[in-house]
N, C-alpha and C positions, 0 to 999 in steps of 0.2 A: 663184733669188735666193740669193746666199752668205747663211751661217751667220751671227746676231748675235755681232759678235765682245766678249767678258768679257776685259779682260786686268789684268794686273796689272803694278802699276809699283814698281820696287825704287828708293829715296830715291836713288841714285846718277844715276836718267833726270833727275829733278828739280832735282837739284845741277845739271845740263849745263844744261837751261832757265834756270836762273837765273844760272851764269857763261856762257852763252851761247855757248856751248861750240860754232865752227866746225863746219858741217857738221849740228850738231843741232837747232837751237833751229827751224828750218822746219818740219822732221819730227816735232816736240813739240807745237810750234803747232798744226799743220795736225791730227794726232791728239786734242789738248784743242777743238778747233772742232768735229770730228769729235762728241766724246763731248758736246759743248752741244747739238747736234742730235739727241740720241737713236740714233746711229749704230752707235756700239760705247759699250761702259761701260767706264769706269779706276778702278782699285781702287787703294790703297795702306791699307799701315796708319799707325795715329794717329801713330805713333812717328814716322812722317818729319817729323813736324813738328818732331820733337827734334833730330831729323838733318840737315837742311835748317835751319840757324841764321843759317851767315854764308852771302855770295859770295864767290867767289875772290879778289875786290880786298879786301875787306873784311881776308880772314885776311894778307894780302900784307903789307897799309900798318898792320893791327893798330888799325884805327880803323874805329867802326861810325856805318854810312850809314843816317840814317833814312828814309831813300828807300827802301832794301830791307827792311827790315823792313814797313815799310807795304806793299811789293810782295808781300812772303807773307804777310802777313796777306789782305789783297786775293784771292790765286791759294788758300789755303784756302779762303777763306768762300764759293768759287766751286763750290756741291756741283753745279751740273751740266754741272762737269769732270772733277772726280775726287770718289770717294766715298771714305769715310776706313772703316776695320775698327780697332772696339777690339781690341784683342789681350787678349783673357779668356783665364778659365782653360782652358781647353779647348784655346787654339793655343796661349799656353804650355805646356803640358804634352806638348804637337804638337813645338813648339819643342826642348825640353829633351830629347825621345827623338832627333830629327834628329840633335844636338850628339853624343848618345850613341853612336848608329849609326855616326858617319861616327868616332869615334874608334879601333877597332880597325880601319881602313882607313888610319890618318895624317892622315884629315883631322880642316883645322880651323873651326869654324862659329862663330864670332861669336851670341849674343844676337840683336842685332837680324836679323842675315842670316836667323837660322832661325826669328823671328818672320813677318820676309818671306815664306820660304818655307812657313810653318804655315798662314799668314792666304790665301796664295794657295791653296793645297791645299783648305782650308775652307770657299775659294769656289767652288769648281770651274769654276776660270778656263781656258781654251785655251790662253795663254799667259803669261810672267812677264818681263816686260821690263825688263832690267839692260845694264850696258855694263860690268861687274864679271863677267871671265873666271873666277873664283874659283867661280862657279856653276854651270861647264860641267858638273864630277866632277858632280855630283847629278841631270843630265838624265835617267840608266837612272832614277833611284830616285821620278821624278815624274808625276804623268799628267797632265802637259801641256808643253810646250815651250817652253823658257827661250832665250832669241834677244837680240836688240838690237828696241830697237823699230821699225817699219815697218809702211809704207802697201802694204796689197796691193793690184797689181798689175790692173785690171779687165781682164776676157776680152772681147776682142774675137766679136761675133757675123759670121761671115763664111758664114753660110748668106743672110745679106738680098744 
């Protein structure tokens, strides 16, 4: 029987669910049905709520749809899809050494990104699912695997 899969979702998987982002919004679905069923668990932290504000059309036409606001509100208050992590003190401070770390290297880590990346660490999730190539540099530095999100693959049994 595979592994209960813990993953973690960086507010950018989210953003595509909600502009419906070609090619994603199946593979979002299909994983948030996943996690209503006790399947696999989705983490993000609170922040994304901050971050996840408009839709694409919304920031476009510069005019806010109360349809979508009511849709995140709706897709938060849905905890058994995604479970939300306060960001306390302890992943900031997770956070702010990350930022630290990666600057004598040239890199550069955003607040939120290295909340992301604190709050997944904190939970010791398998994976950290983003569509944000900016995360790749810090795969050596994580223990666990920072990908696109995706549906594995079931093994076929070819001994029957």
């Amino acid at each position: 029987m595979p592994e209960h899969r813990r993953v973690y979702w960086d507010a950018c998987v989210i953003l595509s669910y909600f502009n419906e982002m070609t090619g994603r919004v199946k593979l979002i679905d299909g994983l948030l049905a996943k996690s209503r069923k006790g399947e696999i668990e989705i983490f993000t932290s609170a922040l994304s709520i901050v971050e996840v504000a408009f839709a694409a059309r919304e920031q476009t036409t510069r005019s806010i749809d109360e349809r979508v606001e009511q849709h995140l509100d709706e897709f938060w208050a849905d905890r058994g899809a995604i479970q939300l992590i306060e960001p306390h003190e302890l992943i900031q401070r997770e956070a702010r050494l990350l930022m630290r770390q990666g600057l004598p290297k040239g890199w550069s880590l955003g607040p939120f990104d290295a909340i992301h990346l604190a709050s997944a660490r904190a939970l010791g999730v398998s994976e950290f699912h983003t569509y944000d190539k900016g995360f790749n540099k810090f795969k050596p530095d994580m223990p666990f695997d920072i990908c696109e999100p995706y549906e594995p693959q079931t093994e076929l049994d070819l001994d029957e």
